[in-house]
C-alpha positions in Angstrom: 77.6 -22.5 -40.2 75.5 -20.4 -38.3 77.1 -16.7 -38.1 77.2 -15.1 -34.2 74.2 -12.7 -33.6 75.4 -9.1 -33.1 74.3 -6.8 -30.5 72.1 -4.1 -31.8 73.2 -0.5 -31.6 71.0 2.8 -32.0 72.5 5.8 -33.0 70.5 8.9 -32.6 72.3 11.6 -34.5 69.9 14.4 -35.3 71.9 17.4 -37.7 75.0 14.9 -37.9 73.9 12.6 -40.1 77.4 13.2 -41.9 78.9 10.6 -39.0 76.9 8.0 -40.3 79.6 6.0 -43.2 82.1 6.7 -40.1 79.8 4.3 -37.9 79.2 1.8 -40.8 82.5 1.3 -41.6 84.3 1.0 -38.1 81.2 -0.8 -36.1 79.3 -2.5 -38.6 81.4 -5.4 -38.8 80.9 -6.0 -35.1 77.7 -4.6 -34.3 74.2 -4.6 -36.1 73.8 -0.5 -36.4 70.5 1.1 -36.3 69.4 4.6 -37.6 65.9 4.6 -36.8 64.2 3.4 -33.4 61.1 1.7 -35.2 60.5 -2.1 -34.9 64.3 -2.5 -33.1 64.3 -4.7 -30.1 66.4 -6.3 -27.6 68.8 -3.0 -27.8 72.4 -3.6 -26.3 73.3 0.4 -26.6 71.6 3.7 -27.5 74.0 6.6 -27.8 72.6 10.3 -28.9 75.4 12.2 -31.1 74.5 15.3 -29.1 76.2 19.0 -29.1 78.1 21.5 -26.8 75.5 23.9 -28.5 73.4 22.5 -25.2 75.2 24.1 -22.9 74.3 28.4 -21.9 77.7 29.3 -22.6 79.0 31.9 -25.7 82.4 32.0 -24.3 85.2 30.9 -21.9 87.7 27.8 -21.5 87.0 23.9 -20.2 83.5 23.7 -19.9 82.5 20.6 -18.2 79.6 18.3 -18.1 78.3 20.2 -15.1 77.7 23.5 -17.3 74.5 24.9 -17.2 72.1 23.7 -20.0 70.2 26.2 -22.2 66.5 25.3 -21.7 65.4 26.6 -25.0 68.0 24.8 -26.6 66.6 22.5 -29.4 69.3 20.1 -28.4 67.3 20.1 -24.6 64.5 19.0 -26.6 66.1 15.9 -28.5 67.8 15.0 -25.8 64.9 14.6 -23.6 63.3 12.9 -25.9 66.3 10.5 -26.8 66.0 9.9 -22.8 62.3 9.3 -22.9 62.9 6.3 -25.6 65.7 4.5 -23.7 63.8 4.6 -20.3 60.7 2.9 -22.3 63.9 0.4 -24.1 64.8 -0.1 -21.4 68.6 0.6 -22.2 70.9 3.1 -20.4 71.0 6.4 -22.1 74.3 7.2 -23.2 75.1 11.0 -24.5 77.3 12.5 -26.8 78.0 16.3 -26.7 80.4 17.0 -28.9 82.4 19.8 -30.2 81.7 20.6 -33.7 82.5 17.7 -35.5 85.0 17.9 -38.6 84.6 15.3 -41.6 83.4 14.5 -44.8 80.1 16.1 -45.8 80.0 18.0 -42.3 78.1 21.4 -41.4 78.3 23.9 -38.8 80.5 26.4 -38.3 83.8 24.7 -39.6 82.1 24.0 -42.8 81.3 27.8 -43.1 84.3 28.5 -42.1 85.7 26.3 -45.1 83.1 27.7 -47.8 84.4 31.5 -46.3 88.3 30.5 -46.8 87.3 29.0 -50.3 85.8 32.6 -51.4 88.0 34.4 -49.7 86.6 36.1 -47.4 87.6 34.3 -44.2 91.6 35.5 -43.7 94.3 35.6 -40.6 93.3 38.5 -38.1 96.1 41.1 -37.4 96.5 41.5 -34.4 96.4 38.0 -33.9 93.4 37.2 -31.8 94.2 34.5 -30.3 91.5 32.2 -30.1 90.7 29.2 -29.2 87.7 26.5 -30.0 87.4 22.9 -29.3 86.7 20.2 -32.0 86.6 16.7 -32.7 86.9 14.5 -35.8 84.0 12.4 -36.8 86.6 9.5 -37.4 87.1 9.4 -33.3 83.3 8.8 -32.7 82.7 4.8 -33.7 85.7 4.6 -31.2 84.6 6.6 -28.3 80.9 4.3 -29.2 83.2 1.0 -29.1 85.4 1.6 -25.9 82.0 2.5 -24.1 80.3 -0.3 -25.0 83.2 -2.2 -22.4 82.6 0.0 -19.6 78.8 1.5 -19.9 76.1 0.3 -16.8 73.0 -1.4 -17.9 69.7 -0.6 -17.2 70.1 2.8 -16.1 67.4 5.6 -16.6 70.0 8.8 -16.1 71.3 9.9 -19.0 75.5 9.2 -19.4 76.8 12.4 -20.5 80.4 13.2 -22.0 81.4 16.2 -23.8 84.0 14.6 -26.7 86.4 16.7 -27.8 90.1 15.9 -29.5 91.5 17.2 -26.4 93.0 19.9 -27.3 92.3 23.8 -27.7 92.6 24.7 -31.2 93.4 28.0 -32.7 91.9 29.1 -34.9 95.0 30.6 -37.1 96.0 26.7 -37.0 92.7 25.7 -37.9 92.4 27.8 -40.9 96.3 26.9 -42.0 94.8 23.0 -42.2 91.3 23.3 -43.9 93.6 25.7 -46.3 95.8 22.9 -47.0 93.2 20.6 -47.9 91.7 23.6 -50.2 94.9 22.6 -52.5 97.2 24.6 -50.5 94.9 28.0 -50.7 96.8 30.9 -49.5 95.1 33.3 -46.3 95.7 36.5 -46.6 95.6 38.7 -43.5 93.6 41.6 -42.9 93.7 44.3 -39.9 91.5 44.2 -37.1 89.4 47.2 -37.9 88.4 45.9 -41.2 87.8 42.1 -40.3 84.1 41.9 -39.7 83.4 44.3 -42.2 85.1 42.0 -44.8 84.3 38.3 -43.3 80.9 39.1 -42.0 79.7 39.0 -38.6 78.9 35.5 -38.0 82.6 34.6 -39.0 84.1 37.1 -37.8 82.7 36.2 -34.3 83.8 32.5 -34.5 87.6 33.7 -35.5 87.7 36.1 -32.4 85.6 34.4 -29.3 87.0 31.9 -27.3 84.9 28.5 -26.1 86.4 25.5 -25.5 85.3 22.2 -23.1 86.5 19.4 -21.5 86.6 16.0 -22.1 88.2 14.9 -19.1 85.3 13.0 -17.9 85.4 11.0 -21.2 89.1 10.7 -20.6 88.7 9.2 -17.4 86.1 6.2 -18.7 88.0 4.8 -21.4 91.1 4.4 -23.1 91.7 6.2 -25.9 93.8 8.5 -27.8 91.7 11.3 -29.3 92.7 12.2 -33.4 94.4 15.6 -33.5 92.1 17.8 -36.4 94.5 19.9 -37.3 97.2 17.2 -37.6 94.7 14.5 -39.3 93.8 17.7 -41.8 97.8 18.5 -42.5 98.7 14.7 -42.5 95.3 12.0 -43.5 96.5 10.6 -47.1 93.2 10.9 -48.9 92.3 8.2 -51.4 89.2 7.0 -53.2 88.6 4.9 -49.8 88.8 7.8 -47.3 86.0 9.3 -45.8 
């Protein structure tokens, strides 16, 4: 018997290569997946795993898709080009920004803050400084990918844009209560103010005390779907030999 062709599917994720076994195992089955442009034709979707790096922001709550853009920002750079590609494809240019993405194999700033916590460096903050960050799960992106494909235009040469976040604003004292539960239960201590940077460093210091987050109302409002949680997928995912 003759199998059904599948539609193809490029995913452009430049830095977040991690995501990849997420893709393979939730869309392969349904969709022929392609890593690389070269030699693919007859594409039914193009989607850039982009970043809310993009945007010329250090700090502040619920920054939209309408944020100004960082012109120097490498992520201007791919993204243009990642336009450039589909307008030749001749397939609509869907966009990803998302919030740093927590999951197996990941980097950025929650893997730092990870390595920091496992060294123990990175602690609680007395005062507690109350901050907040946005972040999604790489196990929410095949999903986001396979709700769009029901809703996305064709043939469009503007890029689609959506910030994807989990839809809530993390802090940061919960974030490091989870990763240390998946370091075996590792025990944060807390250190004053005063002697925090000193002690963490200044690059973690100044991701445990500034504010950012975004929205991903937009997203929200195209699909349906029920963002993962991080902290509550870190405190509750059963991991086995099959987990990502």
């Amino acid at each position: 018997m003759t199998m059904p062709v599948q539609h193809k599917i490029w995913i452009f994720a430049p830095e977040h290569q991690y995501v990849m076994p997420y893709m393979d195992r939730q869309l392969s089955p349904h969709y022929e997946l392609h890593y690389e442009i070269d030699n693919i034709d007859q594409l039914y979707m193009a989607v850039m795993i982009s970043s809310v790096e993009i945007y010329d922001v250090t700090s502040g709550k619920s920054y939209n898709e309408l944020t100004s853009i960082d012109p120097e920002s490498p992520w201007n750079q791919l993204e243009r080009r990642f336009t450039s590609i589909c307008n030749k494809r001749g397939v609509t240019p869907v966009i990803l920004r998302c919030a740093p993405i927590v999951g197996t194999g990941m980097n950025g700033p929650v893997m730092d803050l990870v390595k920091s916590l496992n060294r123990g460096l990175a602690r609680h903050i007395s005062p507690a400084p109350e901050t907040l960050i946005s972040l999604v799960h790489a196990v929410d992106l095949p999903k986001v990918i396979w709700e769009l494909t029901y809703v996305l235009p064709k043939n469009v040469k503007s890029p689609i844009i959506y910030n994807v976040t989990d839809g809530v604003d993390t802090d940061v004292d919960d974030l490091i209560e989870a990763l240390a539960h998946r370091l075996n239960d590792k025990r944060i201590s807390t250190v004053k103010r005063r002697w925090a940077r000193l002690l963490m460093g200044s690059a973690i210091y100044r991701y445990l005390t500034t504010t950012l987050t975004f929205s991903n109302s937009q997203l929200m409002e195209a699909i349906q779907y029920t963002p993962t949680i991080v902290t509550d997928y870190l405190l509750t995912h059963i991991y086995d030999h099959d987990s990502l």
